[in-house]
C-alpha positions as CSV (number, residue, x, y, z in Angstrom):
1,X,8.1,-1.4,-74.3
2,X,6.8,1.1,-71.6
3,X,3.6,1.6,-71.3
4,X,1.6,4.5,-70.1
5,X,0.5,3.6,-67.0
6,X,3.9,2.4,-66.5
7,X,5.4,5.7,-67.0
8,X,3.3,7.8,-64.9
9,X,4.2,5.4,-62.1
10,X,8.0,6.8,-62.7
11,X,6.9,9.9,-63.3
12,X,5.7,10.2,-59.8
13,X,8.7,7.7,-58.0
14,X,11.2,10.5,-60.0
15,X,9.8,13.0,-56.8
16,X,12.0,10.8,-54.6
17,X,15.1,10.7,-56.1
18,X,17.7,13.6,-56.7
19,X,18.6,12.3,-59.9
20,X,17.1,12.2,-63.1
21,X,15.5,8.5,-63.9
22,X,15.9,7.3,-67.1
23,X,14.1,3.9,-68.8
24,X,14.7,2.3,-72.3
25,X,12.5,2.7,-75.5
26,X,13.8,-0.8,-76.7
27,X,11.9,-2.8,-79.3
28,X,9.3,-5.2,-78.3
29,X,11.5,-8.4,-77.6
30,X,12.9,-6.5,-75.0
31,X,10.4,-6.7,-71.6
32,X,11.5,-4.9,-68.5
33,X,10.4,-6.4,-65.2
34,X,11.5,-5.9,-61.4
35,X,11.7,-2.4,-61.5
36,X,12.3,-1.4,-57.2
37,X,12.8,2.0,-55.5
38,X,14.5,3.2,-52.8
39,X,13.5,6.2,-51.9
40,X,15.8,9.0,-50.2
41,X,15.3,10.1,-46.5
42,X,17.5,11.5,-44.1
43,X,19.0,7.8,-43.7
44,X,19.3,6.7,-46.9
45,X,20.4,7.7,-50.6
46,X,18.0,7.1,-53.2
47,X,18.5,4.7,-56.2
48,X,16.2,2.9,-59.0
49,X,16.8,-0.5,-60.3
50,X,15.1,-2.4,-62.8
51,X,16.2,-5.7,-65.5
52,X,15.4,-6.1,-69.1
53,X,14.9,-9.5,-70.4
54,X,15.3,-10.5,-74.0
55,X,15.2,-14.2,-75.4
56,X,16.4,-15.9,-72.5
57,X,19.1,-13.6,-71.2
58,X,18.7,-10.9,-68.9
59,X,20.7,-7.6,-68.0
60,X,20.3,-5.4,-64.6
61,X,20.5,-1.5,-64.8
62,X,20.9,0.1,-61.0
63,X,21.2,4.2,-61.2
64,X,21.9,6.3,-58.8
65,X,23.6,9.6,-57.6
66,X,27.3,9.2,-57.1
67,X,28.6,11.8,-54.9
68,X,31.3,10.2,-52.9
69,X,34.8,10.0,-53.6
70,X,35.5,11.6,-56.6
71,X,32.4,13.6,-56.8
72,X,30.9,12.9,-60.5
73,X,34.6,12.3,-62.1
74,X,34.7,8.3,-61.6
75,X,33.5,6.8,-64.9
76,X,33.6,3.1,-64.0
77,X,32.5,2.7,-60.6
78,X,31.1,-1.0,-60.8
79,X,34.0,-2.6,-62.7
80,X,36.7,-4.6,-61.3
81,X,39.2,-3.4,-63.4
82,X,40.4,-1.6,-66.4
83,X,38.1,-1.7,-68.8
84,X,37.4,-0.7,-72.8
85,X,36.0,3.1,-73.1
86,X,33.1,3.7,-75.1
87,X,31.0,7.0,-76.1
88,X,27.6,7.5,-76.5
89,X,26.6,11.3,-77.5
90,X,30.0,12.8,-76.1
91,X,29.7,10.6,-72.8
92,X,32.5,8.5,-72.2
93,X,31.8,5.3,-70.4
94,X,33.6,1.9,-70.0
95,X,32.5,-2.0,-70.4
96,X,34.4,-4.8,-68.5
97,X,33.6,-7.0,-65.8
98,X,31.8,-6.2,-62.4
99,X,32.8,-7.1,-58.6
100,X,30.7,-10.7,-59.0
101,X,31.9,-11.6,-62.6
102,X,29.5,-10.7,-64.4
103,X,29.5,-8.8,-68.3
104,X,29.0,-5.0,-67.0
105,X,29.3,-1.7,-68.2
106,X,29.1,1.7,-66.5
107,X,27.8,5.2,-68.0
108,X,26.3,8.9,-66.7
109,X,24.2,11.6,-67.9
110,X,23.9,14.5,-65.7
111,X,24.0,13.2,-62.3
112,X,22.7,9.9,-62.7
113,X,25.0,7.1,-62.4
114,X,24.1,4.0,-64.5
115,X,25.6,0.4,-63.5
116,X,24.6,-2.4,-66.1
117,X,25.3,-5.9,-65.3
118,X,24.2,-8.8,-67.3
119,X,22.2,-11.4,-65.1
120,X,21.7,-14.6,-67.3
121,X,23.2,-15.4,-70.7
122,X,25.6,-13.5,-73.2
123,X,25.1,-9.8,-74.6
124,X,27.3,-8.4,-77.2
125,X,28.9,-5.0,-76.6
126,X,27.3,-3.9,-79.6
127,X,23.5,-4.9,-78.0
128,X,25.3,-3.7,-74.5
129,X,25.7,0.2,-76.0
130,X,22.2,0.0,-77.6
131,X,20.7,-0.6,-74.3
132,X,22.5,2.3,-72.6
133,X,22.1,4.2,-75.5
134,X,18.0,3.8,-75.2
135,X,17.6,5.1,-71.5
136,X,16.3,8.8,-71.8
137,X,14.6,10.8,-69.1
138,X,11.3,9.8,-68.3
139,X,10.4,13.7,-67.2
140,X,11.7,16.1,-69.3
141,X,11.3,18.3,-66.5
142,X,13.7,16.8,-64.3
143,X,17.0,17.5,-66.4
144,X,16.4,21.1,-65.8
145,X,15.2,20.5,-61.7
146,X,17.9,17.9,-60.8
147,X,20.1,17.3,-64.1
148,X,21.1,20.6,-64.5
149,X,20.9,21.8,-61.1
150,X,24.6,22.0,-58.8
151,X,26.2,19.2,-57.1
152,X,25.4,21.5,-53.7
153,X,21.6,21.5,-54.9
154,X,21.2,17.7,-55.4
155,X,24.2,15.8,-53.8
156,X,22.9,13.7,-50.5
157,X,26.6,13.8,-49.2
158,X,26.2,18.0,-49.6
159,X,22.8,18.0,-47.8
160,X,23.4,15.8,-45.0
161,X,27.7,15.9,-44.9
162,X,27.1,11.9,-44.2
163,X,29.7,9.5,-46.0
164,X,28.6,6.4,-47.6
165,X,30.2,4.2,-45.1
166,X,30.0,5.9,-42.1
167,X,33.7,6.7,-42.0
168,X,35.2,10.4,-42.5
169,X,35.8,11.4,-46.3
170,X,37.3,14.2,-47.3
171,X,33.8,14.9,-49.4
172,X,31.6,15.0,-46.5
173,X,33.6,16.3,-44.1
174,X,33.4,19.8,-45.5
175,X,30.6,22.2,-46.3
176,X,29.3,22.3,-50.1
177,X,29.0,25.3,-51.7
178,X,26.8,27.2,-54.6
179,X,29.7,28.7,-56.5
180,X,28.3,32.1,-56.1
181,X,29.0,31.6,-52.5
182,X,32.0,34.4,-51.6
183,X,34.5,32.0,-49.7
184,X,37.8,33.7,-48.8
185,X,40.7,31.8,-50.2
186,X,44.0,31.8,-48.4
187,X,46.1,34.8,-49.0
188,X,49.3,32.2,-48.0
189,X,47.4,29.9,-50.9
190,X,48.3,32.0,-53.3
191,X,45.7,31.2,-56.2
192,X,42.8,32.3,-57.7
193,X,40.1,29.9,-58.7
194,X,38.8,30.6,-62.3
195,X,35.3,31.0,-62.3
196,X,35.3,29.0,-65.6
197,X,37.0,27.2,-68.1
198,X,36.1,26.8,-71.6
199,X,32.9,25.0,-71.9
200,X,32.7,24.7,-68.3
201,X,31.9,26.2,-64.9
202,X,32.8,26.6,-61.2
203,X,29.8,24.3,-60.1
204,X,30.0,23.8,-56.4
205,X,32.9,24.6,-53.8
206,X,33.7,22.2,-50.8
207,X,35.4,24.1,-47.8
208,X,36.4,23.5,-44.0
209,X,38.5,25.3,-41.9
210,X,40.4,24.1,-39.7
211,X,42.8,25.4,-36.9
212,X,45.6,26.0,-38.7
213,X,45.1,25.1,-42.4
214,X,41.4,24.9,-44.5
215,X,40.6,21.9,-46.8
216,X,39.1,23.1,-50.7
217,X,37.1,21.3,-53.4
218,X,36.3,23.2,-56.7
219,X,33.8,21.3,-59.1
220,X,33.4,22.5,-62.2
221,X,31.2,20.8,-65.3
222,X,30.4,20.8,-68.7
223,X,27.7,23.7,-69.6
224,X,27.3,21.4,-72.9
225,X,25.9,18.4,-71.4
226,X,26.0,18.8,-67.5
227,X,27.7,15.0,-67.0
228,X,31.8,15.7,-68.2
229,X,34.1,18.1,-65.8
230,X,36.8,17.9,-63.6
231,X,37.6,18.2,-59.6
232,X,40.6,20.2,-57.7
233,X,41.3,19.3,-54.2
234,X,44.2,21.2,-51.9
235,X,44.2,19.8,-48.7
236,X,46.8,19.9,-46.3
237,X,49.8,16.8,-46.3
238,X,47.4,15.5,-43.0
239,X,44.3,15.3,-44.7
240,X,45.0,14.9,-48.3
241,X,45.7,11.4,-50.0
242,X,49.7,11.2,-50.3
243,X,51.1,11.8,-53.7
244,X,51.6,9.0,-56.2
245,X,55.5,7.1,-55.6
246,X,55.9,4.6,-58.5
247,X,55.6,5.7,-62.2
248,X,55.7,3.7,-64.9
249,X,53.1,2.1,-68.0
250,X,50.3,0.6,-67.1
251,X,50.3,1.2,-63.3
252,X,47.3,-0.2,-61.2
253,X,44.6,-3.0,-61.9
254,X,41.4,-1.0,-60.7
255,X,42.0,1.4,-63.5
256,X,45.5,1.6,-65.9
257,X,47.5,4.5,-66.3
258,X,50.5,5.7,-67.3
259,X,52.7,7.6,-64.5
260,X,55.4,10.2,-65.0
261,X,57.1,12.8,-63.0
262,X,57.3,16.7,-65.0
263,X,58.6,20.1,-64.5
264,X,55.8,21.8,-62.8
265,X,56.6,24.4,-65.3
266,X,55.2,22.3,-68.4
267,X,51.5,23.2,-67.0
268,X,52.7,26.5,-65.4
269,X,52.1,25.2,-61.8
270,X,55.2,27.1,-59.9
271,X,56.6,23.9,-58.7
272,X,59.6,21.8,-59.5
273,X,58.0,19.1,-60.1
274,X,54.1,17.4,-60.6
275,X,53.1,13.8,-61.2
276,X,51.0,13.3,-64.5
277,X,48.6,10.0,-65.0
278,X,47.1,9.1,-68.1
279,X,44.3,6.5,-68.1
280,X,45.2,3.6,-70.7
281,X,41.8,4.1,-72.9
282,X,41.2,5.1,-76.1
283,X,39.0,8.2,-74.3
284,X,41.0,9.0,-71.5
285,X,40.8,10.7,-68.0
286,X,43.7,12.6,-66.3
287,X,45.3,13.0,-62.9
288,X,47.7,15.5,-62.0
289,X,49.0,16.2,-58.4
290,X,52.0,18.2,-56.7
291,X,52.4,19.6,-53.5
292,X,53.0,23.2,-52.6
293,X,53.3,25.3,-49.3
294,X,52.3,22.4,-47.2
295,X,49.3,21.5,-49.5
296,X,48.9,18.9,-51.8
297,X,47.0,19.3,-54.5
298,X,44.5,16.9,-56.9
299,X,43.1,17.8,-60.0
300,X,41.2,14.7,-61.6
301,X,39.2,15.2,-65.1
302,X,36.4,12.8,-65.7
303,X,37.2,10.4,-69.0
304,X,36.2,12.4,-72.0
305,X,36.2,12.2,-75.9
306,X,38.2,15.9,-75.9
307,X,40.5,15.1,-72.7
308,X,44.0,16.5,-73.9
309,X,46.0,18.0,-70.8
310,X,47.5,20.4,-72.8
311,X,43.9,21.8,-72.9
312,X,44.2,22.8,-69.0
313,X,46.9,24.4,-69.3
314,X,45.6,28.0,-69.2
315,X,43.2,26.8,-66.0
316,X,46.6,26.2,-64.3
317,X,48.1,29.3,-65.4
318,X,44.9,31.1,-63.9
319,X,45.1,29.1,-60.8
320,X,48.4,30.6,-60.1
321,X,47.8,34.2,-61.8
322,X,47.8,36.3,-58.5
């Protein structure tokens, strides 16, 4: 489907990005065309897109690095709302519809955020997952230099602390951190961040101090296949988005979850109570948030194929073990 020359032509636009490119090895009725670059400077984020066309229907795959918000935890980010969960070698993603109606689906490996969104005609699902399922890296050598590499290393939001719309964030408004990076946490915050946590590690660490309080993120990742992990944010009541107020099934239209108020003691979090949020998927992401000494706190996991939040239960008893 791809040929050589093709290829080296990526090979070299890959230089540009900070993400790893990946292209399809479809069979021949399949013809990609349009492929466009937009390469990263100190005013813009880089990003690839390209279409595949295949007996008069088209689809169009955009990738790119997504590192605001919810650095690398959001696993839908082009849908409109909920949609089905799907997994393709241990990688959750999710099909639906995107912001202009169209059939779309959304997937990641490593730090490259894939958006598919079907152009002309009908796909099935089934011929939707075999087209995400194709893309590999065109470098090898590029999982290990940007894949593999920390969210401080490659993030454009880390480098240049600019948001994506020009507005303050609580992701570029602090400094990003290698994890090795000795930070001093709070003696008044009374925890003690875990350097990992089963299969995965401390990644990056966000930080800002301010004049009388400091602002945390702690981003760990899977050391399995560098894409799944999950995000803690403390930032003070000011700073921090407010807790959730209404519980229930099937809350929100953007994504569904489930909504319930717990004894903090349930996940050994020394507080009376915390807000638990289950995603309504068959592969699921969590949300749990509480407040404590004038600091609210987030912990998001990214949707996974393992997610059970009985599982993090000993990374919250560590958080608290001082």
């Amino acid at each position: 489907m791809i040929n050589e020359l093709l290829i080296d032509e990526i090979k070299v636009a890959q230089k540009y990005t900070n993400f790893v490119i990946l292209m399809p090895t479809l069979p021949e009725s399949y013809i990609l065309k349009n492929i466009t670059l937009k390469k990263e400077t100190n005013k813009q984020r880089s990003s690839i897109r390209f279409e595949i066309h295949s007996k008069g229907k088209a689809l169009r795959i955009k990738q790119f690095f997504y590192d605001w918000a919810i650095p690398i935890i959001t696993a839908d980010t082009n849908l409109i709302q909920q949609g089905k969960s799907f997994e393709i070698g241990g990688v959750v993603g999710f099909i639906g519809i995107d912001y202009k109606g169209n059939q779309a689906a959304c997937f990641c490996r490593w730090f490259t955020n894939i958006e598919l969104s079907v152009i002309l005609g009908t796909f099935d699902e089934k011929e939707i997952l075999m087209v995400l399922e194709s893309l590999k890296a065109v470098d090898n050598d590029s999982i290990r230099i940007k894949g593999e590499q920390s969210f401080t290393t490659c993030s454009y939001t880390a480098r240049y602390n600019k948001s994506k719309w020009d507005t303050d964030d609580e992701v570029s408004r602090v400094a990003w951190y290698e994890a090795n990076k000795k930070i001093q946490i709070e003696e008044s915050l009374g925890i003690e961040i875990p350097k990992n946590h089963k299969e995965f590690y401390l990644d990056s660490i966000g930080f800002k101090e301010y004049k009388y309080s400091s602002e945390y993120h702690f981003l760990y990742r899977s050391q399995e296949d560098f894409t799944n992990g999950f995000w803690l944010w403390i930032a003070p009541r000011e700073l921090s988005d407010p807790l959730p107020q209404v519980t229930g099934h099937k809350i929100g239209t953007r994504q569904s979850w489930n909504i319930k108020k717990i004894s903090g003691s349930i996940l050994h979090i020394p507080v009376n109570e915390i807000t638990l949020c289950r995603q309504n998927t068959k592969y699921k992401s969590w949300m749990v948030h509480w407040e404590k000494d004038n600091y609210i706190y987030h912990f998001y996991s990214r949707a996974s194929i393992k997610n059970n939040i009985r599982e993090f239960q000993l990374f919250f008893s560590k958080l608290y073990s001082k």
